[in-house]
N, CA, C and O atoms as a Maestro MAE file, in Angstrom:
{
 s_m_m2io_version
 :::
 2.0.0
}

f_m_ct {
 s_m_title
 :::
 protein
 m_atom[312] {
  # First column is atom index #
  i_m_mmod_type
  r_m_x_coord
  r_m_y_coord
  r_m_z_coord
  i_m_residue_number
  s_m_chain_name
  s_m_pdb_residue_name
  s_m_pdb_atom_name
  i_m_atomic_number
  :::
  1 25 0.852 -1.183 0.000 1 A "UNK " " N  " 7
  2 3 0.000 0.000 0.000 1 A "UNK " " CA " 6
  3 2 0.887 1.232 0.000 1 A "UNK " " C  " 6
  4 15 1.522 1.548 1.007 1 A "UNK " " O  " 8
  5 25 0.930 1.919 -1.112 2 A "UNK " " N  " 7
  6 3 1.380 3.379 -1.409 2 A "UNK " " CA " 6
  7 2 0.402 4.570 -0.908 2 A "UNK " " C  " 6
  8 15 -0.748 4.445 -1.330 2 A "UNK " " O  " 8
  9 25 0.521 5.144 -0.493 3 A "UNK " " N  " 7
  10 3 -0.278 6.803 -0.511 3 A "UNK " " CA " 6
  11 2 0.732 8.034 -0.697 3 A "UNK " " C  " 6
  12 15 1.866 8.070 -0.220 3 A "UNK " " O  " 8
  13 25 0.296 8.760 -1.257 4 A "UNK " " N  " 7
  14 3 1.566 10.066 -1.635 4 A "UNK " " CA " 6
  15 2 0.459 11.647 -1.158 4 A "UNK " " C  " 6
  16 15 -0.276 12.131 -2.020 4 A "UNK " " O  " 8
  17 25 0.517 12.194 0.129 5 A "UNK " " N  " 7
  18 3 0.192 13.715 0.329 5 A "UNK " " CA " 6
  19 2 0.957 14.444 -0.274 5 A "UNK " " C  " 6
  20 15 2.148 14.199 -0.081 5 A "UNK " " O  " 8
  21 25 0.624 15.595 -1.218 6 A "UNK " " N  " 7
  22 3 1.081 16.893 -1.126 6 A "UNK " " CA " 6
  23 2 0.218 18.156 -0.586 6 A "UNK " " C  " 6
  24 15 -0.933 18.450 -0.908 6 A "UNK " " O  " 8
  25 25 1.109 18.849 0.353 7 A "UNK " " N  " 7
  26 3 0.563 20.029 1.061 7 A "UNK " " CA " 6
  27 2 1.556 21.024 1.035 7 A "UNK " " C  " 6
  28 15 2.769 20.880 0.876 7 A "UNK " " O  " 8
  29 25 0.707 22.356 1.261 8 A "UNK " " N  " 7
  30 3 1.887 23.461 1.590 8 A "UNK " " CA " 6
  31 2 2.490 23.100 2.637 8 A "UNK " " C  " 6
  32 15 2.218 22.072 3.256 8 A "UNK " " O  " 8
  33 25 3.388 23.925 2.946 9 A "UNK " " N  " 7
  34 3 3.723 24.010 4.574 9 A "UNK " " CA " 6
  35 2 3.509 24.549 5.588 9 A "UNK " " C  " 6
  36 15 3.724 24.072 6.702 9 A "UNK " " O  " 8
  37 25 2.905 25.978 5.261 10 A "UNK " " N  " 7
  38 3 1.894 26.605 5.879 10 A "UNK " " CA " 6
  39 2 0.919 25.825 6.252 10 A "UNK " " C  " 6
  40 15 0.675 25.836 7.458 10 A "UNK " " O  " 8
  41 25 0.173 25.028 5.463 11 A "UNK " " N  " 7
  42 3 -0.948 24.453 6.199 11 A "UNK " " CA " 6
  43 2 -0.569 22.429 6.804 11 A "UNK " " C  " 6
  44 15 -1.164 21.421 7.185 11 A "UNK " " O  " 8
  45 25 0.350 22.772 6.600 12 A "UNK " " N  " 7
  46 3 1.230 20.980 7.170 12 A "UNK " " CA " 6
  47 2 1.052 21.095 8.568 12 A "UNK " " C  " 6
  48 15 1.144 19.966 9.051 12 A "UNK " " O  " 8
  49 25 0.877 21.794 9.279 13 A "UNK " " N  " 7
  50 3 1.548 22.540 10.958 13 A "UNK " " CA " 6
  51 2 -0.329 21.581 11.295 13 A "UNK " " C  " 6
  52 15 -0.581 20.720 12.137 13 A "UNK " " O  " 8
  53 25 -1.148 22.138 10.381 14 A "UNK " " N  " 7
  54 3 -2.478 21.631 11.006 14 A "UNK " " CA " 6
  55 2 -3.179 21.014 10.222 14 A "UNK " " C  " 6
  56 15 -4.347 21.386 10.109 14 A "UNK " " O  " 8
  57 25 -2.624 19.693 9.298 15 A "UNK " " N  " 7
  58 3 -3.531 18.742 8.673 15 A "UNK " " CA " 6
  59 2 -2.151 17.310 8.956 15 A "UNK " " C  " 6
  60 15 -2.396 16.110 8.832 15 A "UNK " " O  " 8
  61 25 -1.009 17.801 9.275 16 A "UNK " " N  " 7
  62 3 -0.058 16.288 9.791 16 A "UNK " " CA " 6
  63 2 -0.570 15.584 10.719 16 A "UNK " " C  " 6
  64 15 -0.271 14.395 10.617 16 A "UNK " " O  " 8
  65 25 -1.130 15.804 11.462 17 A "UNK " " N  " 7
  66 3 -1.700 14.915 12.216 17 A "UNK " " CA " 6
  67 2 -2.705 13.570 11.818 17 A "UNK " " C  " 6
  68 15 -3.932 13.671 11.802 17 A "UNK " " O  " 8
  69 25 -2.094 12.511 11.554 18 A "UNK " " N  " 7
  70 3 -3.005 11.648 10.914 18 A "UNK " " CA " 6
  71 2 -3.680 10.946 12.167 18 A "UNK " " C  " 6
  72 15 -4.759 10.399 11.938 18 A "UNK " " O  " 8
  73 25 -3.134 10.882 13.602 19 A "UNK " " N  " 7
  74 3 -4.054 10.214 14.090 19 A "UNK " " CA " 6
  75 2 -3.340 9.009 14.289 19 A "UNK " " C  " 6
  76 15 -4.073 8.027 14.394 19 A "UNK " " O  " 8
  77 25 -2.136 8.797 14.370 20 A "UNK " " N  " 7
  78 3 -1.242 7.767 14.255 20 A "UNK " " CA " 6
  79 2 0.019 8.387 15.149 20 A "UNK " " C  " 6
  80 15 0.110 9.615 15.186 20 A "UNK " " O  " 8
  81 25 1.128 7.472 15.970 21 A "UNK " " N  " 7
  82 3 2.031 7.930 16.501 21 A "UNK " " CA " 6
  83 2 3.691 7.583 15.361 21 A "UNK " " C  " 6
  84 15 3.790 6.475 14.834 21 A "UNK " " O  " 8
  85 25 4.759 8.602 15.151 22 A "UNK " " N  " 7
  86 3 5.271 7.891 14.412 22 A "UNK " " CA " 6
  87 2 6.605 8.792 15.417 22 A "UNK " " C  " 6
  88 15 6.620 9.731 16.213 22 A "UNK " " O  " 8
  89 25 7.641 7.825 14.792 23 A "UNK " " N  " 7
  90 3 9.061 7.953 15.676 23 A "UNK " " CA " 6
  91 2 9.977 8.318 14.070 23 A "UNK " " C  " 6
  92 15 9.710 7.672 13.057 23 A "UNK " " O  " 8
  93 25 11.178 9.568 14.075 24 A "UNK " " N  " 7
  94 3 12.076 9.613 13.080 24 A "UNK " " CA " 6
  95 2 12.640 8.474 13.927 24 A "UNK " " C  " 6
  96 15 12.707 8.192 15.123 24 A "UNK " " O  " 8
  97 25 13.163 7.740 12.291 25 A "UNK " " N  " 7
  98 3 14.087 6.632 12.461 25 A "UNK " " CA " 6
  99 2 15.781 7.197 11.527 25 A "UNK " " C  " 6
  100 15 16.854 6.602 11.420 25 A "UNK " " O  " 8
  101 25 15.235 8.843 10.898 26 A "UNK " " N  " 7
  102 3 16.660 8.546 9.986 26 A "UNK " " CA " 6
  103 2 16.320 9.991 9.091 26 A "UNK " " C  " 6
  104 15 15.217 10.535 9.093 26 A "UNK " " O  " 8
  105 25 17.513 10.473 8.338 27 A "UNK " " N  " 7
  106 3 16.744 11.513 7.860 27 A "UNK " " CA " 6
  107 2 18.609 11.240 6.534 27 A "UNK " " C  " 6
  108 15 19.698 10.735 6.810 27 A "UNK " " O  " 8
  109 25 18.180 11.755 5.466 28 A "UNK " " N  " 7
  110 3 18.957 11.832 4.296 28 A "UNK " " CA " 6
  111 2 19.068 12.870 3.345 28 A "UNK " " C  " 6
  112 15 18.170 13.702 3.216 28 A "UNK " " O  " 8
  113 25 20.241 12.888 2.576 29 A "UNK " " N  " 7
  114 3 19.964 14.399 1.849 29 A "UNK " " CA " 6
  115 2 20.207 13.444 0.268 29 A "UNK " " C  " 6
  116 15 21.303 13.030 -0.111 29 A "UNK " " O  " 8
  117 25 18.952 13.262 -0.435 30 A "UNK " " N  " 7
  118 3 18.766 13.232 -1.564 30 A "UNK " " CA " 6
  119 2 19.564 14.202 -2.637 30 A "UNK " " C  " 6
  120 15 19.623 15.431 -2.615 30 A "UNK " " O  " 8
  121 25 20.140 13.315 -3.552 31 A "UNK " " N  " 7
  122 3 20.722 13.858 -4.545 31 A "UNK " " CA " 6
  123 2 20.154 14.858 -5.608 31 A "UNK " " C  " 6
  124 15 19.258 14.253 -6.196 31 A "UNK " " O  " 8
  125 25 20.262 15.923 -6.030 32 A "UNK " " N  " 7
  126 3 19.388 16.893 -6.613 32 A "UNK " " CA " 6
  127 2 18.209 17.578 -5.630 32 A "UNK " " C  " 6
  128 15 17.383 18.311 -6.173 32 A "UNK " " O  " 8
  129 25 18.152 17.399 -4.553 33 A "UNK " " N  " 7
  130 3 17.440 18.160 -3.788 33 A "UNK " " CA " 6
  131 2 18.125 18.613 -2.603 33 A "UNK " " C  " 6
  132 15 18.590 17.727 -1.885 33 A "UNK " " O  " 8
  133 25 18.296 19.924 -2.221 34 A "UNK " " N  " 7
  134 3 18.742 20.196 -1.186 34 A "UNK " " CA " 6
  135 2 18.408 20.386 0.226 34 A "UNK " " C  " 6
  136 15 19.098 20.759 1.176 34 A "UNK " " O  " 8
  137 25 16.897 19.958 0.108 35 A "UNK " " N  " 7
  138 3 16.301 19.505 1.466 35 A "UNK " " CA " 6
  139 2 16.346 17.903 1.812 35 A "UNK " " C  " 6
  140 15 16.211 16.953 1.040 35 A "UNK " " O  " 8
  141 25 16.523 17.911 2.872 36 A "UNK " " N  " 7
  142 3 17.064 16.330 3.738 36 A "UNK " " CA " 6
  143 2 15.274 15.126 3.207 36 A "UNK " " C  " 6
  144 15 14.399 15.511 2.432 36 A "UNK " " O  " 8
  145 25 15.285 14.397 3.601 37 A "UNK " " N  " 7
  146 3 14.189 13.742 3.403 37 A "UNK " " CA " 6
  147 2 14.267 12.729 4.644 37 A "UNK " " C  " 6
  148 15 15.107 11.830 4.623 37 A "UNK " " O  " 8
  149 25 13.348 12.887 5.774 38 A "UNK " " N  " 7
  150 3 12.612 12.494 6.919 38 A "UNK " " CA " 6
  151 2 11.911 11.364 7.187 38 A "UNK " " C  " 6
  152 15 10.684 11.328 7.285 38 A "UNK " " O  " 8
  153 25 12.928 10.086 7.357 39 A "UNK " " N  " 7
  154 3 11.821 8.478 7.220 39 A "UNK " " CA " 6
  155 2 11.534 8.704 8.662 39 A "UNK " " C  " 6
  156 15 12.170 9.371 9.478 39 A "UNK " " O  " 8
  157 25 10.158 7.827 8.846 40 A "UNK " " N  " 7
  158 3 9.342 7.780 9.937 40 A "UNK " " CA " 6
  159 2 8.599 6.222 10.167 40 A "UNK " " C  " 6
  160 15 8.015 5.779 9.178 40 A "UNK " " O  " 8
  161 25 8.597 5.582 11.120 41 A "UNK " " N  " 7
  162 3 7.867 4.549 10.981 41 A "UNK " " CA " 6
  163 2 6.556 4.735 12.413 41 A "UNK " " C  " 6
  164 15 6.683 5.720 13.140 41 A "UNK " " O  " 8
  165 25 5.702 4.007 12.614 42 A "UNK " " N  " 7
  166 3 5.076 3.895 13.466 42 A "UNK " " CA " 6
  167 2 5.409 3.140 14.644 42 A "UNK " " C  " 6
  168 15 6.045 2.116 14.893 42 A "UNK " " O  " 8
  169 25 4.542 4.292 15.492 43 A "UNK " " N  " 7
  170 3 5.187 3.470 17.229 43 A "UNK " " CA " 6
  171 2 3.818 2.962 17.682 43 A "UNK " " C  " 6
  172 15 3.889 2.138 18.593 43 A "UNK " " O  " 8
  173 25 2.740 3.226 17.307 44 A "UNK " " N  " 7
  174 3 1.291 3.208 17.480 44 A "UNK " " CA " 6
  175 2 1.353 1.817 18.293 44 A "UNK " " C  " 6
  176 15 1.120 1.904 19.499 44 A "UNK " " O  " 8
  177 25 1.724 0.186 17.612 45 A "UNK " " N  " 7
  178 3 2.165 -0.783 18.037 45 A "UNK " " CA " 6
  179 2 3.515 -1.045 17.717 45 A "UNK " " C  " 6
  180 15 4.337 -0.402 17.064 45 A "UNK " " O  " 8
  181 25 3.590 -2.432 18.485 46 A "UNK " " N  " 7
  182 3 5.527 -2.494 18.670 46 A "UNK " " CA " 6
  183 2 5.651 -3.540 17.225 46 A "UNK " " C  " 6
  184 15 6.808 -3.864 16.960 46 A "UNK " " O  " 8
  185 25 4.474 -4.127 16.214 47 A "UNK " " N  " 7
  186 3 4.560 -4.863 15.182 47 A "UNK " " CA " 6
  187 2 3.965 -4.176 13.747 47 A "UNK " " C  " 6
  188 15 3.867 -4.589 12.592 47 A "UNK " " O  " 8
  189 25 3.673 -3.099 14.331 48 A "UNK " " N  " 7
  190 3 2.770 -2.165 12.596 48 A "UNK " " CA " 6
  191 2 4.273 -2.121 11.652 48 A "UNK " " C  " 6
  192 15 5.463 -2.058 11.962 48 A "UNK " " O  " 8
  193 25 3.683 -2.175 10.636 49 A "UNK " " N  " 7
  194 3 4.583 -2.297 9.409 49 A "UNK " " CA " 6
  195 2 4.396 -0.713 8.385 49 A "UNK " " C  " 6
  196 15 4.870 -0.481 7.273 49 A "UNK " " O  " 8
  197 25 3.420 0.292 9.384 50 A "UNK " " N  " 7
  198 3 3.779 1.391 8.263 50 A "UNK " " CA " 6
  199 2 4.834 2.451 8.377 50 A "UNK " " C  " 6
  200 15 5.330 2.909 9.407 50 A "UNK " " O  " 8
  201 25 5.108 2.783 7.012 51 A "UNK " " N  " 7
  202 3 6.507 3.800 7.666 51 A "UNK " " CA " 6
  203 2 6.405 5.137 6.610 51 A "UNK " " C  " 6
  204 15 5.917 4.903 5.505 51 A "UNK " " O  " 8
  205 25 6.781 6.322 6.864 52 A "UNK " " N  " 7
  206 3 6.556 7.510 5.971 52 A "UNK " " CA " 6
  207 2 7.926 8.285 5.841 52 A "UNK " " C  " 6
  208 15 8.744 8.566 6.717 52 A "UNK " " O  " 8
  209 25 7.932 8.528 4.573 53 A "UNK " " N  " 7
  210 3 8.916 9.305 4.447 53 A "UNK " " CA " 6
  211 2 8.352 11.228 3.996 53 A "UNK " " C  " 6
  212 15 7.268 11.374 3.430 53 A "UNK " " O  " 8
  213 25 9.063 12.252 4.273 54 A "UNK " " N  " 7
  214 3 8.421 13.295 4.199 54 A "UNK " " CA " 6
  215 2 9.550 13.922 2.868 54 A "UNK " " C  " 6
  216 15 10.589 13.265 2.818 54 A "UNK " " O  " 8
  217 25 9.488 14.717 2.149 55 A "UNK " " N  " 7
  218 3 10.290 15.796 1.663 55 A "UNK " " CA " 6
  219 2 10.064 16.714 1.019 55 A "UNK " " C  " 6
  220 15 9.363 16.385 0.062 55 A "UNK " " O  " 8
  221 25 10.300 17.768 1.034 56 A "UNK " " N  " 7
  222 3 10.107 19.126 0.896 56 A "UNK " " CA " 6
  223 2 10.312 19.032 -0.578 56 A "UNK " " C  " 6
  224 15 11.289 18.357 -0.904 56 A "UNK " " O  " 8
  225 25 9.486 19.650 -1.711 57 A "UNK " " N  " 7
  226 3 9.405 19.660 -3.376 57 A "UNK " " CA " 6
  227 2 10.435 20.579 -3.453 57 A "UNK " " C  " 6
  228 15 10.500 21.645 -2.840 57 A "UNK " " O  " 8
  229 25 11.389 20.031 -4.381 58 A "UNK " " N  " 7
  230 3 13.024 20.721 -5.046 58 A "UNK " " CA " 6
  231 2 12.180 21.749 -5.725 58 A "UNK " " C  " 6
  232 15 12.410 22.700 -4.979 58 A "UNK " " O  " 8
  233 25 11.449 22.158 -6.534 59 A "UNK " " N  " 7
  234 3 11.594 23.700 -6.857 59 A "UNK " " CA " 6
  235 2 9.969 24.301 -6.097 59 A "UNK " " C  " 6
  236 15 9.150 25.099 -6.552 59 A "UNK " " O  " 8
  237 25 9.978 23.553 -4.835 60 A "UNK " " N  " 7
  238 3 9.226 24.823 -4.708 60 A "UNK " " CA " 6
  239 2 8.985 24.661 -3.678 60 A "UNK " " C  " 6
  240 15 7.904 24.107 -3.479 60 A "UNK " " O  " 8
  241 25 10.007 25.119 -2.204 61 A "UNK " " N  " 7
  242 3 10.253 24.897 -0.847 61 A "UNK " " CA " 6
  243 2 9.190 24.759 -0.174 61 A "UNK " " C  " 6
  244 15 9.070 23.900 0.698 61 A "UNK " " O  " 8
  245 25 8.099 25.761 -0.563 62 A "UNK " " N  " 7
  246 3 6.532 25.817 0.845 62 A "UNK " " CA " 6
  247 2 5.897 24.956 -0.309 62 A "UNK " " C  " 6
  248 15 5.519 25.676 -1.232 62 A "UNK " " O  " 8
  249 25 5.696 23.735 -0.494 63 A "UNK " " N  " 7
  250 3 5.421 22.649 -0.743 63 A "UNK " " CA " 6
  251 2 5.800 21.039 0.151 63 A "UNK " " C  " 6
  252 15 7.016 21.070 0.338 63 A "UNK " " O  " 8
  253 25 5.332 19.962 0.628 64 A "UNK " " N  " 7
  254 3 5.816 18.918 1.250 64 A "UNK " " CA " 6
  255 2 5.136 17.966 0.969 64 A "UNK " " C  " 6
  256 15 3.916 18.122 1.020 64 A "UNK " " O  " 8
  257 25 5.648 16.743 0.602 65 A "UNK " " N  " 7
  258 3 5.336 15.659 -0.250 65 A "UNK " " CA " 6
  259 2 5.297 14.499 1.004 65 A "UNK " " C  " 6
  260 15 6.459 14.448 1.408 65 A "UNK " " O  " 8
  261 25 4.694 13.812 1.573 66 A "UNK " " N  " 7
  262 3 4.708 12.530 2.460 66 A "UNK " " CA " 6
  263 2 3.940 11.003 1.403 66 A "UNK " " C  " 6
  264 15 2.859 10.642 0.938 66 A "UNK " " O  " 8
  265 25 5.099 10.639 1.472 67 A "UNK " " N  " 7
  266 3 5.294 9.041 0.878 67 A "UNK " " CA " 6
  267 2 4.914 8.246 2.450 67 A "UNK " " C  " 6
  268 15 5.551 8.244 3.503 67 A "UNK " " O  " 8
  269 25 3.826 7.712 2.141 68 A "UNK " " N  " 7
  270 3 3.466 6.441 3.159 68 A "UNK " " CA " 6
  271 2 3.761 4.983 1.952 68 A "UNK " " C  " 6
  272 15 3.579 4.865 0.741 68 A "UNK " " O  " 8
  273 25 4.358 3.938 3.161 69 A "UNK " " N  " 7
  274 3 4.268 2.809 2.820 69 A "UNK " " CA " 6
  275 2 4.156 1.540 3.718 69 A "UNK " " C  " 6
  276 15 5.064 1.236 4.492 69 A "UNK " " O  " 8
  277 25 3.117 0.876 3.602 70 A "UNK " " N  " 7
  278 3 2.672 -0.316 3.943 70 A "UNK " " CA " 6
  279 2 1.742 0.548 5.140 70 A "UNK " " C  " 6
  280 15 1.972 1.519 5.861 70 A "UNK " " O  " 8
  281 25 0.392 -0.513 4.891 71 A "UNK " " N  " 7
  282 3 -0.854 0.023 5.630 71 A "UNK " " CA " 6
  283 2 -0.068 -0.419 7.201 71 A "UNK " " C  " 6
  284 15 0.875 -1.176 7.430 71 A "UNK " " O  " 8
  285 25 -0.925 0.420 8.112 72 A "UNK " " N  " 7
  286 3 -0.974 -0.080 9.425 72 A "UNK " " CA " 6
  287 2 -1.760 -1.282 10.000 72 A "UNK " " C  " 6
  288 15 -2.899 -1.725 9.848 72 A "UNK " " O  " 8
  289 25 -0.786 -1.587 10.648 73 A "UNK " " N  " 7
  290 3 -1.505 -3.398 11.353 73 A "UNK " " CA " 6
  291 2 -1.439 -3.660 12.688 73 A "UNK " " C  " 6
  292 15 -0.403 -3.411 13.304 73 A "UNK " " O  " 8
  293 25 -2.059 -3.963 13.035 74 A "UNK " " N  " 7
  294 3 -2.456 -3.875 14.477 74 A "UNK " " CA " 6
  295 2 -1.959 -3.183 15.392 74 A "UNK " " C  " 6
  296 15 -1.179 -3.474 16.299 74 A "UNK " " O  " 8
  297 25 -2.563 -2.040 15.043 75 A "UNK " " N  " 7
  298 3 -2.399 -0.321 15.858 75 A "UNK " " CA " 6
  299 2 -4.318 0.290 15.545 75 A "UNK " " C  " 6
  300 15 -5.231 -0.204 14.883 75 A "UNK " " O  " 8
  301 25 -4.236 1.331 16.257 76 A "UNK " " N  " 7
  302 3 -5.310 2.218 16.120 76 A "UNK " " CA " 6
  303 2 -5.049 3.108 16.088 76 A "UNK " " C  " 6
  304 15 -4.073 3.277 16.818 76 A "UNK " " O  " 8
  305 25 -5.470 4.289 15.437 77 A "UNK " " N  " 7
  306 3 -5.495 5.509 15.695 77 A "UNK " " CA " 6
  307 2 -5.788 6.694 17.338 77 A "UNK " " C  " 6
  308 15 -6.715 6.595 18.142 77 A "UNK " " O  " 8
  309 25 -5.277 7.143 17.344 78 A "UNK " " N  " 7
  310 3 -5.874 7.916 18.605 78 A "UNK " " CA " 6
  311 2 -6.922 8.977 18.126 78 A "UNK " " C  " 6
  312 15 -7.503 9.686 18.948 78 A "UNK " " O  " 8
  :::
 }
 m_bond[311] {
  # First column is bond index #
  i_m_from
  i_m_to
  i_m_order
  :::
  1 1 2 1
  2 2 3 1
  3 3 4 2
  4 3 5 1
  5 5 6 1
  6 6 7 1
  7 7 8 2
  8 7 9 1
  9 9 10 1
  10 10 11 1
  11 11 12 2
  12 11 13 1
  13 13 14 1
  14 14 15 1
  15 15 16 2
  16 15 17 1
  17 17 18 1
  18 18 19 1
  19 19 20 2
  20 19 21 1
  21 21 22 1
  22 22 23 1
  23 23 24 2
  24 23 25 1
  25 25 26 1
  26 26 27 1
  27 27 28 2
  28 27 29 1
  29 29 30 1
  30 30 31 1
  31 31 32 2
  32 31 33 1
  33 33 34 1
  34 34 35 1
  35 35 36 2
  36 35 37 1
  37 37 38 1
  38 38 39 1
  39 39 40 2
  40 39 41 1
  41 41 42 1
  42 42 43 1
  43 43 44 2
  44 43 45 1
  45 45 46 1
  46 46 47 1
  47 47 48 2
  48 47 49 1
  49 49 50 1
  50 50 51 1
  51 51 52 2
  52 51 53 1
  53 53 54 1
  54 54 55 1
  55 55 56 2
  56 55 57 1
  57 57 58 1
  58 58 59 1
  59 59 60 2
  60 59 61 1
  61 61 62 1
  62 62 63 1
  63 63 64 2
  64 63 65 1
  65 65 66 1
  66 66 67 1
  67 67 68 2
  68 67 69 1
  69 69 70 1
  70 70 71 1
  71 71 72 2
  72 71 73 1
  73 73 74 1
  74 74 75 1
  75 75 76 2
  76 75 77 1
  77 77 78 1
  78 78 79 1
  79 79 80 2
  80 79 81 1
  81 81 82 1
  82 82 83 1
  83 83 84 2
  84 83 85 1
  85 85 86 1
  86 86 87 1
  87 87 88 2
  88 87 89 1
  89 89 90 1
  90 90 91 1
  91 91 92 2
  92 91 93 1
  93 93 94 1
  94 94 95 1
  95 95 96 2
  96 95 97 1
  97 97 98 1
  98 98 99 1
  99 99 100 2
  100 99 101 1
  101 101 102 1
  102 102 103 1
  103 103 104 2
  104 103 105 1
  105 105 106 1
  106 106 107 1
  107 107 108 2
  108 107 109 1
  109 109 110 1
  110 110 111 1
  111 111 112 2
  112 111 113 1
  113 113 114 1
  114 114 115 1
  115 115 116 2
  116 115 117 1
  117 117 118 1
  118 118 119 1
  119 119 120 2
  120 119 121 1
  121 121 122 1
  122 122 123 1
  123 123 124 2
  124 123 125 1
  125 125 126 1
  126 126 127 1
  127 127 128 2
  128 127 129 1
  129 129 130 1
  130 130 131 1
  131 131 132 2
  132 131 133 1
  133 133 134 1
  134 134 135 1
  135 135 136 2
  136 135 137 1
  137 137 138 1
  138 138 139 1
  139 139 140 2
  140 139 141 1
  141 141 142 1
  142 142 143 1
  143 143 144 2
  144 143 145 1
  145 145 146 1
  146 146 147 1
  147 147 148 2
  148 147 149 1
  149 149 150 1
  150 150 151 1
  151 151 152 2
  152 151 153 1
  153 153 154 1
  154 154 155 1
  155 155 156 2
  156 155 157 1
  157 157 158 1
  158 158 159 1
  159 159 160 2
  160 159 161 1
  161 161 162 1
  162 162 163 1
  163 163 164 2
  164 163 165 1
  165 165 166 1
  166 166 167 1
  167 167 168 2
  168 167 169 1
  169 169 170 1
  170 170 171 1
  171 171 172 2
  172 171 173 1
  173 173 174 1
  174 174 175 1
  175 175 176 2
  176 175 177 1
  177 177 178 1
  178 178 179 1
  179 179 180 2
  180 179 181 1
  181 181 182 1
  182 182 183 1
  183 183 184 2
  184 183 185 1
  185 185 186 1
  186 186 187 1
  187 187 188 2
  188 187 189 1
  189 189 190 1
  190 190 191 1
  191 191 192 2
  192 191 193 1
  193 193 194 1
  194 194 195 1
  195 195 196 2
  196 195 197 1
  197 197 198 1
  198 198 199 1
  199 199 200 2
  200 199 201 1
  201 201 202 1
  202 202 203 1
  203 203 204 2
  204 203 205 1
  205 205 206 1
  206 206 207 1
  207 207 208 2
  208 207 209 1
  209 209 210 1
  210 210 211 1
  211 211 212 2
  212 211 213 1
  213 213 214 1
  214 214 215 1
  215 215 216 2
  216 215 217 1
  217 217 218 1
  218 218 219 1
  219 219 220 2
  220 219 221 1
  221 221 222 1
  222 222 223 1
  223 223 224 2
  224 223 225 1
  225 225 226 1
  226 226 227 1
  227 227 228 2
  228 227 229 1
  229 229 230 1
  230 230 231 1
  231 231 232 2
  232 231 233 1
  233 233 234 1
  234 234 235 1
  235 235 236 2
  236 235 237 1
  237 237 238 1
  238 238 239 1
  239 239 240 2
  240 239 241 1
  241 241 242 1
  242 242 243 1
  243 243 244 2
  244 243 245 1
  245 245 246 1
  246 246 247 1
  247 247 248 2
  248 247 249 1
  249 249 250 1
  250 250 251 1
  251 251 252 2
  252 251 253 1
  253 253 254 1
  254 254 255 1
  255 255 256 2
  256 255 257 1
  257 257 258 1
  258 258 259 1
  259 259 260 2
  260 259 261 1
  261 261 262 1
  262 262 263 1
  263 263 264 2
  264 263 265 1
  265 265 266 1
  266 266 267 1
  267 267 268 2
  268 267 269 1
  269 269 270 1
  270 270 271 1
  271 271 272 2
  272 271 273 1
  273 273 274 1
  274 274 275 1
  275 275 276 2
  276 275 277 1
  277 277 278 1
  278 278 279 1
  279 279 280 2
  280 279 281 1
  281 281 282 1
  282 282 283 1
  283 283 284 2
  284 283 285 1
  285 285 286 1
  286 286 287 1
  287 287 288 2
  288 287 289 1
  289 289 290 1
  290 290 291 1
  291 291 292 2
  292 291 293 1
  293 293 294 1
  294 294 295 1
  295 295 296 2
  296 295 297 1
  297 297 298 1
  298 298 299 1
  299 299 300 2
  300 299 301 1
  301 301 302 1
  302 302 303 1
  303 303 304 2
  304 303 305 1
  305 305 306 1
  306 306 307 1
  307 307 308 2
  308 307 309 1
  309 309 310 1
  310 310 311 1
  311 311 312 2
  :::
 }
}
């Protein structure tokens, strides 16, 4: 399971909240982009398999792109 958000960043501050707990596990600086890119997995349970990566769009900074991958499994939302 893929899902891909794009949002400004102005309005990221109050629609990130999915309702899910997630922990940075790691953060990287992609080649041709000079903003870092932010992996995240879930802490929700100690066996969920989803994990997100975040990064800021190369030409157009107040833009932010979140790559989810693999649905959540036995976790709930808060």
């Amino acid at each position: 399971v893929e899902r891909v958000e794009r949002v400004e960043k102005a309005r990221y501050v109050r629609i990130s909240g999915d309702g899910y707990r997630w922990r940075k596990v790691g953060e990287k600086i992609v080649k041709g982009n000079p903003h870092p890119r932010h992996y995240y997995r879930c802490t929700s349970s100690a066996r969920c398999l989803a994990r997100k990566h975040i990064q800021t769009v190369v030409d157009n900074s107040d833009v932010i792109v979140t790559y989810y991958k693999e649905a959540h499994s036995r976790c709930t939302s808060r």
